[in-house]
N, CA, C and O atoms as CSV, one atom per row, in Angstrom:
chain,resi,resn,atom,element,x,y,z
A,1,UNK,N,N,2.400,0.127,6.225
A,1,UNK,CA,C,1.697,1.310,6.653
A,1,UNK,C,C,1.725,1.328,8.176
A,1,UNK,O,O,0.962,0.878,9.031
A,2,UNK,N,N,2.733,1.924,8.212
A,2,UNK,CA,C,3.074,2.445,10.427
A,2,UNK,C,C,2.139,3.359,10.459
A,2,UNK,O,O,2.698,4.410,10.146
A,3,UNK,N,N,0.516,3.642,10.755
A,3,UNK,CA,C,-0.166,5.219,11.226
A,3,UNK,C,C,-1.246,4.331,11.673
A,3,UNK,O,O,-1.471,3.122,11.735
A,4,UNK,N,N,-1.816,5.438,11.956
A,4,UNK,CA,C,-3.324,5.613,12.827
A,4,UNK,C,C,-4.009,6.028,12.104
A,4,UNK,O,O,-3.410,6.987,11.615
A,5,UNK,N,N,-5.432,5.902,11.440
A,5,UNK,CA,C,-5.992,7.354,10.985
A,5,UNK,C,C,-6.225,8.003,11.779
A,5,UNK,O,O,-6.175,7.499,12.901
A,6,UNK,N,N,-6.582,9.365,11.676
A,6,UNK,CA,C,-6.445,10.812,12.651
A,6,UNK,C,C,-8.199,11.152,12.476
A,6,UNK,O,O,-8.783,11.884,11.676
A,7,UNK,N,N,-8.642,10.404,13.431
A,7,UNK,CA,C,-10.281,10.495,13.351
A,7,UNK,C,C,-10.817,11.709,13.864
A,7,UNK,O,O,-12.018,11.813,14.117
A,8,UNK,N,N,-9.891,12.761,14.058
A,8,UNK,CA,C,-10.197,14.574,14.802
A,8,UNK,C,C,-10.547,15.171,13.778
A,8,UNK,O,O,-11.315,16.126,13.896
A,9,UNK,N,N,-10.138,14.821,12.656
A,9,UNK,CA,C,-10.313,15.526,11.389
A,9,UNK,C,C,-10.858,14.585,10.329
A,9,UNK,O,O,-10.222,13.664,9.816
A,10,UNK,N,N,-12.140,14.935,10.058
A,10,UNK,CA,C,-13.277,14.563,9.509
A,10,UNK,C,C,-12.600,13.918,7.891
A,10,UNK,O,O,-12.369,12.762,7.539
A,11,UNK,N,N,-12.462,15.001,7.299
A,11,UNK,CA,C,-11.815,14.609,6.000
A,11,UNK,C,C,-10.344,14.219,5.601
A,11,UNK,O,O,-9.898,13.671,4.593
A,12,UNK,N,N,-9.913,14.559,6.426
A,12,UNK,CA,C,-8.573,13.956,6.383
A,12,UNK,C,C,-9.102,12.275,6.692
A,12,UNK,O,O,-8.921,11.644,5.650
A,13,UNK,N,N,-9.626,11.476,7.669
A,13,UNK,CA,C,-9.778,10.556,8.097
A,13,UNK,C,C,-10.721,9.592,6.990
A,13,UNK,O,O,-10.568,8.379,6.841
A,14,UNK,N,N,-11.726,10.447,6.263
A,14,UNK,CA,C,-12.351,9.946,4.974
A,14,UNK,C,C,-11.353,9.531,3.742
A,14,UNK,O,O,-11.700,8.761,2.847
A,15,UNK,N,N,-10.051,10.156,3.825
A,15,UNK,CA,C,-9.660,10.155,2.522
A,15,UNK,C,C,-8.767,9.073,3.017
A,15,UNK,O,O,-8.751,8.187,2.163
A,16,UNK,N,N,-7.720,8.651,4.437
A,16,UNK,CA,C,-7.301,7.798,5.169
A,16,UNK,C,C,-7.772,6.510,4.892
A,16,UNK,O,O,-7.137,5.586,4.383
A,17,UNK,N,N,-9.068,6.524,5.308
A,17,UNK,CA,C,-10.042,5.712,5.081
A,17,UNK,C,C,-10.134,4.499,3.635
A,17,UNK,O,O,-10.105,3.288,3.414
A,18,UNK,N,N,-10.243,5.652,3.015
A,18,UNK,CA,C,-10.125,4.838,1.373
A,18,UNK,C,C,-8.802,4.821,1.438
A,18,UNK,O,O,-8.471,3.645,1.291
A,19,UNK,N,N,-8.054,5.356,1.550
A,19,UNK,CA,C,-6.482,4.578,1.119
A,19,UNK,C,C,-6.108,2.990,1.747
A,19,UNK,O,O,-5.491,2.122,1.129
A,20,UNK,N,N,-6.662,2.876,3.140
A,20,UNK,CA,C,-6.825,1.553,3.459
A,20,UNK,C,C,-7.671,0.808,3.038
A,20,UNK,O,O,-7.255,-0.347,2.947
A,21,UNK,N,N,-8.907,0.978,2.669
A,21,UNK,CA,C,-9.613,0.187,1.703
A,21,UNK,C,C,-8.587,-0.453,0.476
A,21,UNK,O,O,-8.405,-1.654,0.278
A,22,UNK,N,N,-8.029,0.576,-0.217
A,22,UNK,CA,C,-7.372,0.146,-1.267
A,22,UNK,C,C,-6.287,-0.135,-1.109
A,22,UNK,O,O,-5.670,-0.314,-2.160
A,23,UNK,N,N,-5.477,-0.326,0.218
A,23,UNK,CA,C,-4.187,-1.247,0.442
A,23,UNK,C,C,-4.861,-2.644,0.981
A,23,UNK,O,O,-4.225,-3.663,0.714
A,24,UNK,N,N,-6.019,-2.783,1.673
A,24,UNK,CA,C,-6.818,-4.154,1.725
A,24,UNK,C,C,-7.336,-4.722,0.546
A,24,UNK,O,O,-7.520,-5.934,0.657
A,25,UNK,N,N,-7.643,-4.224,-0.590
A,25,UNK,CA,C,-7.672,-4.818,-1.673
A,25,UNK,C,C,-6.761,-5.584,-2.471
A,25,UNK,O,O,-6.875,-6.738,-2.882
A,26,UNK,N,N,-5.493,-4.439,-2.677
A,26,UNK,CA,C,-4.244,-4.760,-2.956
A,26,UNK,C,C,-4.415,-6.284,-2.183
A,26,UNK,O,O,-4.989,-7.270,-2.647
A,27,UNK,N,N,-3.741,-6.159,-0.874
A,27,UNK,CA,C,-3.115,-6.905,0.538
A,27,UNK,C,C,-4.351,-8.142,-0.318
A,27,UNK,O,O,-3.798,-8.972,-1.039
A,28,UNK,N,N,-5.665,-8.211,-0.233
A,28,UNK,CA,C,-6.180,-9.808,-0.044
A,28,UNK,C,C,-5.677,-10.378,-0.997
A,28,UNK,O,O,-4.970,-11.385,-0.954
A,29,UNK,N,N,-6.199,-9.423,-2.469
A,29,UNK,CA,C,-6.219,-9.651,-3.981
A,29,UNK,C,C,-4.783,-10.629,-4.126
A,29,UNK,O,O,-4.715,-11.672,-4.776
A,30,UNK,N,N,-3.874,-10.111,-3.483
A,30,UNK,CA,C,-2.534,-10.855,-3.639
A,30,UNK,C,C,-2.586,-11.990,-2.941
A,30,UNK,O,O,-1.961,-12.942,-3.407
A,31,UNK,N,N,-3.409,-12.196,-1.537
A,31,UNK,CA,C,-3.380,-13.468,-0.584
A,31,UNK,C,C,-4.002,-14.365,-1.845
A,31,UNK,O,O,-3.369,-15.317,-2.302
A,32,UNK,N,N,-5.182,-14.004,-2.312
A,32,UNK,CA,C,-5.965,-14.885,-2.634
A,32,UNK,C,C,-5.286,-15.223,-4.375
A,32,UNK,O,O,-5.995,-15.755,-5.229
A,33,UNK,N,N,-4.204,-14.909,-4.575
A,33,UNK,CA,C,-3.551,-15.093,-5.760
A,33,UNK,C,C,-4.247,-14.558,-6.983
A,33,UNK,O,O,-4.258,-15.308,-7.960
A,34,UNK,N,N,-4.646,-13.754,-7.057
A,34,UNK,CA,C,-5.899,-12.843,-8.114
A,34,UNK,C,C,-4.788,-11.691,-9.146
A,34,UNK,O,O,-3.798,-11.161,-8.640
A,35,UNK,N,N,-5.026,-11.560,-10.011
A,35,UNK,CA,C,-4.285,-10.374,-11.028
A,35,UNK,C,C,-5.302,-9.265,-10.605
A,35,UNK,O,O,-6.231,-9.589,-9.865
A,36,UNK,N,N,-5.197,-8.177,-10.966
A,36,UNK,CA,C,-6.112,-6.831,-11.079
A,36,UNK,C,C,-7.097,-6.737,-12.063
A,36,UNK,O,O,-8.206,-6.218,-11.940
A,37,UNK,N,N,-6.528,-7.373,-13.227
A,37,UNK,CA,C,-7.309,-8.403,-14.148
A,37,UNK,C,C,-8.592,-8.766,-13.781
A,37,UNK,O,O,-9.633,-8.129,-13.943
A,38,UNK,N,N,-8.372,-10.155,-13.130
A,38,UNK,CA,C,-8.889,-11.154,-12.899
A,38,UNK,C,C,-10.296,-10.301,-12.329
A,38,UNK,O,O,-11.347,-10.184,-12.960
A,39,UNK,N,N,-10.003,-9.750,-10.969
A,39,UNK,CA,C,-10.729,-8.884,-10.174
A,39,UNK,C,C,-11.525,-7.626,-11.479
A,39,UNK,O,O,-12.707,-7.470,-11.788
A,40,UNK,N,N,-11.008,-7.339,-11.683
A,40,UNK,CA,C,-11.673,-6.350,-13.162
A,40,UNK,C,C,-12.992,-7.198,-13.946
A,40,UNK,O,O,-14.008,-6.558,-14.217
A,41,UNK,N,N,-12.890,-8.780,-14.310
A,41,UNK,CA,C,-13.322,-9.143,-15.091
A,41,UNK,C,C,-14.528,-9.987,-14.256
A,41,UNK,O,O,-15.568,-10.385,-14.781
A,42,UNK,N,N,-14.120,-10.186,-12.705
A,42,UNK,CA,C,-15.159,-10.636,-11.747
A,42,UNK,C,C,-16.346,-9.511,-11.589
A,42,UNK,O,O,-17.545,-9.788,-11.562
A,43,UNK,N,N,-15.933,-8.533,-11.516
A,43,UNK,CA,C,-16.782,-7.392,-10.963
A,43,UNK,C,C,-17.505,-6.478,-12.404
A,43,UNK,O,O,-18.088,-5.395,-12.356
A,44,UNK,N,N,-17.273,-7.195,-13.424
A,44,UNK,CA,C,-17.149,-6.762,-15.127
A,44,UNK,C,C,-17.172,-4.775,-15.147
A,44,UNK,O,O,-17.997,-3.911,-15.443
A,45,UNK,N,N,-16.146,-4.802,-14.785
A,45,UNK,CA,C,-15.307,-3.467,-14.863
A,45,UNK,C,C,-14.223,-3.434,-15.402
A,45,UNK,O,O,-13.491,-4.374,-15.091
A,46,UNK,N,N,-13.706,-2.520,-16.289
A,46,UNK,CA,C,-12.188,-2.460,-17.062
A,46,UNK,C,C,-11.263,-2.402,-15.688
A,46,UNK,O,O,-11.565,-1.962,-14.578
A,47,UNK,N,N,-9.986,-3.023,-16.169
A,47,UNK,CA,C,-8.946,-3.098,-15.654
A,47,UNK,C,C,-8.288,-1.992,-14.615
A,47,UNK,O,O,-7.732,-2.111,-13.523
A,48,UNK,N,N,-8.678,-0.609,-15.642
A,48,UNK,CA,C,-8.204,0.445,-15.429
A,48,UNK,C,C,-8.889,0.789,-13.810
A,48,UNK,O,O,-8.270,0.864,-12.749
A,49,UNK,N,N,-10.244,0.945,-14.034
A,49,UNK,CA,C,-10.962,1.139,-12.637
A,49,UNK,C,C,-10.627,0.298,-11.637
A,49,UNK,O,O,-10.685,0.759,-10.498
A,50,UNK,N,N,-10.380,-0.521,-11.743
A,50,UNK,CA,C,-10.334,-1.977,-10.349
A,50,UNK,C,C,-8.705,-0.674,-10.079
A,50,UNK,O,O,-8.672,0.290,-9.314
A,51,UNK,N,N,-7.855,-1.052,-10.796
A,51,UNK,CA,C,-6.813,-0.033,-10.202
A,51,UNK,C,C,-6.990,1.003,-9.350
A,51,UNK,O,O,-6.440,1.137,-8.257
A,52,UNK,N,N,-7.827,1.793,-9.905
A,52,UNK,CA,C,-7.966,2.702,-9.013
A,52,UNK,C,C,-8.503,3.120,-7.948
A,52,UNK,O,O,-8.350,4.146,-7.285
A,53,UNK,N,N,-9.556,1.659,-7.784
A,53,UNK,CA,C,-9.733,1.607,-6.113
A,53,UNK,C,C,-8.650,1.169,-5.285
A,53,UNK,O,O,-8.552,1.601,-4.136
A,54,UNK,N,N,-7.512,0.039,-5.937
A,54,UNK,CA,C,-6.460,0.085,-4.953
A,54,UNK,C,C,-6.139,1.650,-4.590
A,54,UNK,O,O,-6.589,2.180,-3.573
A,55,UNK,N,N,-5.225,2.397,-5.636
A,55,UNK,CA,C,-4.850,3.187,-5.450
A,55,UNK,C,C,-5.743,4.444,-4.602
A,55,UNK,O,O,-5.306,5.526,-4.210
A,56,UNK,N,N,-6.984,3.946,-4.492
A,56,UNK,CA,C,-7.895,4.795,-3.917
A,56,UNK,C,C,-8.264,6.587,-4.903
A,56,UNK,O,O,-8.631,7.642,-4.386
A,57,UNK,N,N,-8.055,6.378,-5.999
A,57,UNK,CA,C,-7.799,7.485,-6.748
A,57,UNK,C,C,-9.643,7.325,-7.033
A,57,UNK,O,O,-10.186,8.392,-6.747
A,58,UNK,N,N,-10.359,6.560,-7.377
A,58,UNK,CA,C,-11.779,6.866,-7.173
A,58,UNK,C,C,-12.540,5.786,-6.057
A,58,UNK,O,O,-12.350,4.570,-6.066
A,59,UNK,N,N,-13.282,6.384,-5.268
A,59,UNK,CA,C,-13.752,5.907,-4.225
A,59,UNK,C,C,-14.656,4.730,-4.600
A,59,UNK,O,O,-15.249,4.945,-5.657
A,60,UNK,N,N,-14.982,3.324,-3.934
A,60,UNK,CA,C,-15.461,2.671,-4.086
A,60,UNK,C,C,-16.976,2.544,-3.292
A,60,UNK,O,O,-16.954,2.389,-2.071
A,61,UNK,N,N,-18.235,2.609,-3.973
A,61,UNK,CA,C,-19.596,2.353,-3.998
A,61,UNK,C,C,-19.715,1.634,-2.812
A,61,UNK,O,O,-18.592,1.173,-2.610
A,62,UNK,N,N,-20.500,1.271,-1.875
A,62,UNK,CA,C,-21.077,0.385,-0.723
A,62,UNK,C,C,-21.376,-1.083,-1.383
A,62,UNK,O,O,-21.094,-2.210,-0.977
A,63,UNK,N,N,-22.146,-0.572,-2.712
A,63,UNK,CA,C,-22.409,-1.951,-3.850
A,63,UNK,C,C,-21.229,-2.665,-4.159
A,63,UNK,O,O,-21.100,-3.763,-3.617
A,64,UNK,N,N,-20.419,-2.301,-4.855
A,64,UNK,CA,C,-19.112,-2.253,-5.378
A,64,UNK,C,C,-18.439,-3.013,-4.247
A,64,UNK,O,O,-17.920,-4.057,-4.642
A,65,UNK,N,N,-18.325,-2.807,-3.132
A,65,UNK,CA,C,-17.308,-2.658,-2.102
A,65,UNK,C,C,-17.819,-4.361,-1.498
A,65,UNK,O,O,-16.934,-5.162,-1.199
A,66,UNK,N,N,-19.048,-4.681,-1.399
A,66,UNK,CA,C,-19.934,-5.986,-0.620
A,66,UNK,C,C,-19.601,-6.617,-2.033
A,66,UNK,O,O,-19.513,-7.815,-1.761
A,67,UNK,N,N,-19.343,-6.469,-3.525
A,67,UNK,CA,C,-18.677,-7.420,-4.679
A,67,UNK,C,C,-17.202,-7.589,-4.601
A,67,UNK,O,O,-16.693,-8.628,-5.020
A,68,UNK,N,N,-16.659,-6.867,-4.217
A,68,UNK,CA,C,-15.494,-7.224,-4.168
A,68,UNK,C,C,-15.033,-7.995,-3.151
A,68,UNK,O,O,-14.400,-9.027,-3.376
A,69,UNK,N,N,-15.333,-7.523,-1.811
A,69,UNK,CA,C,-15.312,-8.636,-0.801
A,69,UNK,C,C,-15.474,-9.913,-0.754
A,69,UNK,O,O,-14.872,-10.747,-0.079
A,70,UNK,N,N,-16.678,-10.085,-1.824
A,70,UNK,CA,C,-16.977,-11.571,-1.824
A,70,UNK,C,C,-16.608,-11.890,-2.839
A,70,UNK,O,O,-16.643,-13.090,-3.112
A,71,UNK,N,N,-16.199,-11.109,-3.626
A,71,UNK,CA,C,-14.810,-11.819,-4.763
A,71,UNK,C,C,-13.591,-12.129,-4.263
A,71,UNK,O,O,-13.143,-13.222,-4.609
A,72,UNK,N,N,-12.928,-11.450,-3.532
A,72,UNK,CA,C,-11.656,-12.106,-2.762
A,72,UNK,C,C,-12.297,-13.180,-1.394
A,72,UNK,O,O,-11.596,-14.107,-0.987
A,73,UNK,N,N,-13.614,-12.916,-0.821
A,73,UNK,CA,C,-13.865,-14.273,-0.088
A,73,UNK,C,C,-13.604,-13.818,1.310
A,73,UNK,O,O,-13.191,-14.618,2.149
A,74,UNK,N,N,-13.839,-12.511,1.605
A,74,UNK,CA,C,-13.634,-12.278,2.986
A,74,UNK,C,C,-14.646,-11.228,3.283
A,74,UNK,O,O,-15.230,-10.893,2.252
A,75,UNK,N,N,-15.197,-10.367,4.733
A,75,UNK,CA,C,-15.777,-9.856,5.436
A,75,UNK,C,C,-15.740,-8.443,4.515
A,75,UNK,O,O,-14.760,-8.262,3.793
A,76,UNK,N,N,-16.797,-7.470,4.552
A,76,UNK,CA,C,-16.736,-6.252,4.200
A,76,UNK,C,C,-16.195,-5.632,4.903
A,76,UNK,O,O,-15.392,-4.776,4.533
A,77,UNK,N,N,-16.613,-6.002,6.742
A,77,UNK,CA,C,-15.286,-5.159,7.217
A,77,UNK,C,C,-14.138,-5.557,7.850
A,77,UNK,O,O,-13.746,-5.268,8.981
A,78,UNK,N,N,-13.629,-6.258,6.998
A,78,UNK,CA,C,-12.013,-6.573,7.042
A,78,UNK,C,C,-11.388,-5.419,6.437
A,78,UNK,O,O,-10.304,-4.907,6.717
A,79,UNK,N,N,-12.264,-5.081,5.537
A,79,UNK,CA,C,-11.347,-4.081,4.212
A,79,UNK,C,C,-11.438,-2.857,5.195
A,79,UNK,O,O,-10.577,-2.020,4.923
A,80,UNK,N,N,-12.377,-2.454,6.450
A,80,UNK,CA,C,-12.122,-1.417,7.136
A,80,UNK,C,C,-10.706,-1.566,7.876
A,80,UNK,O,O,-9.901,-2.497,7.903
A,81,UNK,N,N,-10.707,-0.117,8.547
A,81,UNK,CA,C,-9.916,0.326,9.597
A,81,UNK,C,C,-10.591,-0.369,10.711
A,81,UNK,O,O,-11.668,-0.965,10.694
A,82,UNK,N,N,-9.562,-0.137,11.916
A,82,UNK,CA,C,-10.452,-0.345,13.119
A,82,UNK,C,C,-9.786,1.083,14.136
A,82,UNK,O,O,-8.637,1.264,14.540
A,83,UNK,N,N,-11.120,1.991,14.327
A,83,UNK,CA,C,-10.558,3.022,14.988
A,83,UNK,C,C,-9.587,2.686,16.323
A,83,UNK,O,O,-9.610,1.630,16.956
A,84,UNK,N,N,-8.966,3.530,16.516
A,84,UNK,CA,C,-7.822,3.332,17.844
A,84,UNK,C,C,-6.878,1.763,17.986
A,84,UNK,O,O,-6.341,1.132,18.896
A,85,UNK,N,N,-7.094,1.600,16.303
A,85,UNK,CA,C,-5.855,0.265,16.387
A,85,UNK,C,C,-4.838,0.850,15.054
A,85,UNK,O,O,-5.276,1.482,14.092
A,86,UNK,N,N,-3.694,0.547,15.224
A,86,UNK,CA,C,-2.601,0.493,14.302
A,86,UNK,C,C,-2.559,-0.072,13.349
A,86,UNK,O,O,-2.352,-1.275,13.513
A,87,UNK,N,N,-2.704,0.358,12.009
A,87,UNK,CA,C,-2.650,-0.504,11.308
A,87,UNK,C,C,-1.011,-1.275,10.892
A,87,UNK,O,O,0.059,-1.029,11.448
A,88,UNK,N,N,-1.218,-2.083,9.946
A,88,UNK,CA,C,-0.018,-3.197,10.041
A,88,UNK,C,C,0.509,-3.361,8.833
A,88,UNK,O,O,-0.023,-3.073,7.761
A,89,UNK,N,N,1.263,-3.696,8.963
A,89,UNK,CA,C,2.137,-3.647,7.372
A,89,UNK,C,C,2.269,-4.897,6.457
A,89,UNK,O,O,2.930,-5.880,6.791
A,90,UNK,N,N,1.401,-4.767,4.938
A,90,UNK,CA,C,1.268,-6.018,4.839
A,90,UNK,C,C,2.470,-6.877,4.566
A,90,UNK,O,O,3.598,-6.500,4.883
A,91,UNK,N,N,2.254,-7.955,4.021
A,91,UNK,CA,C,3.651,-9.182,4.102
A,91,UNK,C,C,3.869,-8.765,2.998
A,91,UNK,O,O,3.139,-8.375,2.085
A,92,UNK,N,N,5.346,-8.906,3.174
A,92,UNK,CA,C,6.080,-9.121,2.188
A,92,UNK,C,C,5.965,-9.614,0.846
A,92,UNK,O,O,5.306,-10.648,0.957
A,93,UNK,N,N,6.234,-9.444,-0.298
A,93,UNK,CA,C,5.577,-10.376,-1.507
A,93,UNK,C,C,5.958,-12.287,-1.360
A,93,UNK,O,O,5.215,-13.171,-1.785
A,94,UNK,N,N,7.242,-12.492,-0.678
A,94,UNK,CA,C,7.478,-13.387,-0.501
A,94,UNK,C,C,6.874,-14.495,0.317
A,94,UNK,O,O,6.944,-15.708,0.115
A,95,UNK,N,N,6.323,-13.901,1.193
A,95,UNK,CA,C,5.371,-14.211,2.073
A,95,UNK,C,C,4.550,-14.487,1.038
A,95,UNK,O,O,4.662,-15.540,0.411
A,96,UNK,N,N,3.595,-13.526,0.737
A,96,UNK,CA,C,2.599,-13.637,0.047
A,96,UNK,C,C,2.361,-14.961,-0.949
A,96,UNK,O,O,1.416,-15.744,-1.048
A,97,UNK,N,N,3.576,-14.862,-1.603
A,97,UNK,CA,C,3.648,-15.892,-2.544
A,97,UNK,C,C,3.817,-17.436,-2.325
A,97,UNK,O,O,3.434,-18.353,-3.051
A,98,UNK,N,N,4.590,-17.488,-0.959
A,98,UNK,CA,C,4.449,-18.661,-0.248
A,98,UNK,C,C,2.906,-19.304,0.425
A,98,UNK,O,O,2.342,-20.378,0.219
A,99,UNK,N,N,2.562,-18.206,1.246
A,99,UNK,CA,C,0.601,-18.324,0.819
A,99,UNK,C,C,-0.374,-18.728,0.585
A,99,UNK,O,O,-1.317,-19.269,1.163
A,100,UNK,N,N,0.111,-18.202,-1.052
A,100,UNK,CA,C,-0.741,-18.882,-2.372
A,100,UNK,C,C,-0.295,-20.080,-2.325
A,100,UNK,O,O,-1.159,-20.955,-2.390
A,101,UNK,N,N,1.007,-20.480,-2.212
A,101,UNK,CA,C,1.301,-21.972,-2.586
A,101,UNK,C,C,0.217,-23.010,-1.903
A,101,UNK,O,O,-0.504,-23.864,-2.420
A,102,UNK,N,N,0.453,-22.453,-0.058
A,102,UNK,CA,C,-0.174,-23.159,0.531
A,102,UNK,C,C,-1.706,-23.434,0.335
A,102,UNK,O,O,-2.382,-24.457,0.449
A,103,UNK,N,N,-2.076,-21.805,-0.088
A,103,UNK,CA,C,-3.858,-22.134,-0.096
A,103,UNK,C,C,-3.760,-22.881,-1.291
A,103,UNK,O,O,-4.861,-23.399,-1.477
A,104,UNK,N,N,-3.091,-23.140,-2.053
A,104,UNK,CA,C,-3.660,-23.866,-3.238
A,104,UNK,C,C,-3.312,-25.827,-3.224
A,104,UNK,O,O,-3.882,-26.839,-3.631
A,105,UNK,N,N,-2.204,-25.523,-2.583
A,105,UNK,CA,C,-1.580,-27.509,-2.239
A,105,UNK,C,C,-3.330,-27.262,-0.941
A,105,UNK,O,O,-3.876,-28.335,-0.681
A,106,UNK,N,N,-3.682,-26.586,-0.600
A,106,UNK,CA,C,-5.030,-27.290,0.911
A,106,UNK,C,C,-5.603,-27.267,-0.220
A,106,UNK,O,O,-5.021,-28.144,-0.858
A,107,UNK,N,N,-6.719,-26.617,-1.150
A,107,UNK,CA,C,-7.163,-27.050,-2.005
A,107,UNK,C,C,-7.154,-28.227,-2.840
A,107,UNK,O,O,-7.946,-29.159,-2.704
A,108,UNK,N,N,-6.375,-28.172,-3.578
A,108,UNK,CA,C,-6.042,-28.913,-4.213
A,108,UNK,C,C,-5.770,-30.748,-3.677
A,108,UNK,O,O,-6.099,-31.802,-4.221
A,109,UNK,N,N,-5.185,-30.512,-2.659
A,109,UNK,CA,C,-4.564,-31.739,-1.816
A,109,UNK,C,C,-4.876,-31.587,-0.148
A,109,UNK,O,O,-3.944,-31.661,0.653
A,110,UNK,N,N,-6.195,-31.382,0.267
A,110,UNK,CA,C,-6.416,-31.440,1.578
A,110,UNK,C,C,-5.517,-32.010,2.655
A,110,UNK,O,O,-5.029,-31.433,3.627
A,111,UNK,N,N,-5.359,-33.802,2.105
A,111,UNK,CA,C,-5.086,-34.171,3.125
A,111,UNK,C,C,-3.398,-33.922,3.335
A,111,UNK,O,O,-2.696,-34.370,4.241
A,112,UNK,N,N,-3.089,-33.253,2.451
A,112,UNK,CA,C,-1.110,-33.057,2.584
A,112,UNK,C,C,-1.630,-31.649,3.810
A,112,UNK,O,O,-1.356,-32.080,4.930
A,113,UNK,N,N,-1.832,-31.178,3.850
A,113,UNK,CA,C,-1.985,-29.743,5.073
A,113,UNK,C,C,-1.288,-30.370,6.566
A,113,UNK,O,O,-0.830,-29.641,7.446
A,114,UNK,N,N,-1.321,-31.743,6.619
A,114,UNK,CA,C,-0.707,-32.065,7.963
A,114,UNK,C,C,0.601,-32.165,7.853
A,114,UNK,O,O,1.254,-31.953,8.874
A,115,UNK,N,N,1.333,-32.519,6.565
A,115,UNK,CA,C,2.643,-32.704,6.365
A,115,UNK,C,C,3.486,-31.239,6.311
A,115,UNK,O,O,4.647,-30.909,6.556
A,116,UNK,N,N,2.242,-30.530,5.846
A,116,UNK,CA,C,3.136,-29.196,5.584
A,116,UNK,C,C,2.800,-28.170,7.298
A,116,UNK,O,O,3.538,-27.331,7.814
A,117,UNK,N,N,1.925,-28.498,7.609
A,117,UNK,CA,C,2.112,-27.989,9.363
A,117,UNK,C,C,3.488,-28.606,9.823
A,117,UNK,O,O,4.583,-28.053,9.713
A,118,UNK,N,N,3.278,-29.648,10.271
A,118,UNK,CA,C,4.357,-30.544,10.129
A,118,UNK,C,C,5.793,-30.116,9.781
A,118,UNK,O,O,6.586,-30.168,10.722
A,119,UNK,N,N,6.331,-29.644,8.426
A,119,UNK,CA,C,7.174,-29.120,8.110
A,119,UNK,C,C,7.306,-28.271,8.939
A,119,UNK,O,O,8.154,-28.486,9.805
A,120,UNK,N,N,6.543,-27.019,8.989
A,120,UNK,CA,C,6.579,-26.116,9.519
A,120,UNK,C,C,7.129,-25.646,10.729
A,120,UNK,O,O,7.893,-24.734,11.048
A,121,UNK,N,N,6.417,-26.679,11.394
A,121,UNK,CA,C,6.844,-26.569,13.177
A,121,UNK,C,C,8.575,-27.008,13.010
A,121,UNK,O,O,9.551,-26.282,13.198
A,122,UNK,N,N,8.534,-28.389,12.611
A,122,UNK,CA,C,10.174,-28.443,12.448
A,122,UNK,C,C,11.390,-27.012,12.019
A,122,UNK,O,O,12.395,-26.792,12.695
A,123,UNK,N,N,11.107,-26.431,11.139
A,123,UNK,CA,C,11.917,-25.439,10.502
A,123,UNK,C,C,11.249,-24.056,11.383
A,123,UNK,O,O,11.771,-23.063,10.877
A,124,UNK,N,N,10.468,-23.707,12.303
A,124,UNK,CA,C,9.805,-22.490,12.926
A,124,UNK,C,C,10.530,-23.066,14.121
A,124,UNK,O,O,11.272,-22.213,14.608
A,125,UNK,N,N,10.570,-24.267,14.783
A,125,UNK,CA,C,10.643,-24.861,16.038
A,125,UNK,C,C,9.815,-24.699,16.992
A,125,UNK,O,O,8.869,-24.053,16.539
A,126,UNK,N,N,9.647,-24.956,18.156
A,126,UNK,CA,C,8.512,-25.464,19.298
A,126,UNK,C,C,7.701,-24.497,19.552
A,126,UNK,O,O,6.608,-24.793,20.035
A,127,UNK,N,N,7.973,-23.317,19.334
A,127,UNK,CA,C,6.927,-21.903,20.004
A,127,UNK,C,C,6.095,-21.923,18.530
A,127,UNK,O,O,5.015,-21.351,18.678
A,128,UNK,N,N,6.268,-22.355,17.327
A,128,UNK,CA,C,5.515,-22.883,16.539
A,128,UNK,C,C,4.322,-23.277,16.685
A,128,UNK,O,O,3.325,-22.596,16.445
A,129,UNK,N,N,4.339,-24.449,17.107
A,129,UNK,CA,C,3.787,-25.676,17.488
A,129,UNK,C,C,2.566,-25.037,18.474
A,129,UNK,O,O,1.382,-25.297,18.256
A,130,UNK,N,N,3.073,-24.040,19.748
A,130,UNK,CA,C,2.390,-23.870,20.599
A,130,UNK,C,C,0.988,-22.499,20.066
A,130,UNK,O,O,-0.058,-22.232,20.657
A,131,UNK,N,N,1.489,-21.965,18.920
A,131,UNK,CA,C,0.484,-20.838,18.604
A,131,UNK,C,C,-0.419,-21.503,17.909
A,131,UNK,O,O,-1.077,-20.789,17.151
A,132,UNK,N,N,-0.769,-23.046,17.908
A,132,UNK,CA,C,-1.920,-23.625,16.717
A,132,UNK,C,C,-3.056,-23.400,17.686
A,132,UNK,O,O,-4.212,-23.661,17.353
């Protein structure tokens, strides 16, 4: 998603609005390795609805919106916009899926997280190293 929302126009910028809500849902739901499912059965709502807040096809509650957040494990307003910034395009699925691997080997295996930094910097090389 290359745009801005267009905050001159009231409703245009409301409906903007929720469409990024529901590409930040999408976008975490996938970081945090979750089905639509899964998220459906956290928030005990059918399947069908959790969809359609991605898709933004029905708007999501203030209630609703502070459960889901803390079902994927992040800020309520992450899932916002931030006026007069660009939004960004999320990663790739491949990305994504690489990710999950990692959040789940730190879980799972804390103390390996140094081997796989480690990796990292080697195969990224030195300007790597310098963004920790």
């Amino acid at each position: 998603m290359d745009k801005t929302i267009d905050f001159s126009d009231p409703r245009k910028a409301e409906a903007q609005v929720h469409q990024h809500i529901g590409c930040q849902l999408r976008h975490q739901r996938l970081i945090a390795g979750l089905s639509q499912e899964d998220m459906a059965q956290e928030l005990h709502i059918t399947f069908q609805q959790y969809q359609k807040y991605e898709k933004a096809t029905n708007r999501v509650s203030p209630g609703k919106l502070y459960l889901l957040a803390r079902a994927l494990q992040v800020s309520v307003g992450s899932l916002f916009p931030q006026p007069n910034v660009r939004d960004y395009d999320p990663a790739p699925p491949r990305v994504l899926q690489i990710m999950r691997r990692i959040s789940r080997v730190v879980a799972l295996h804390p103390d390996e997280m140094s081997a796989i930094s480690k990796a990292l910097i080697l195969i990224c090389g030195k300007d790597a190293a310098d963004e920790q």
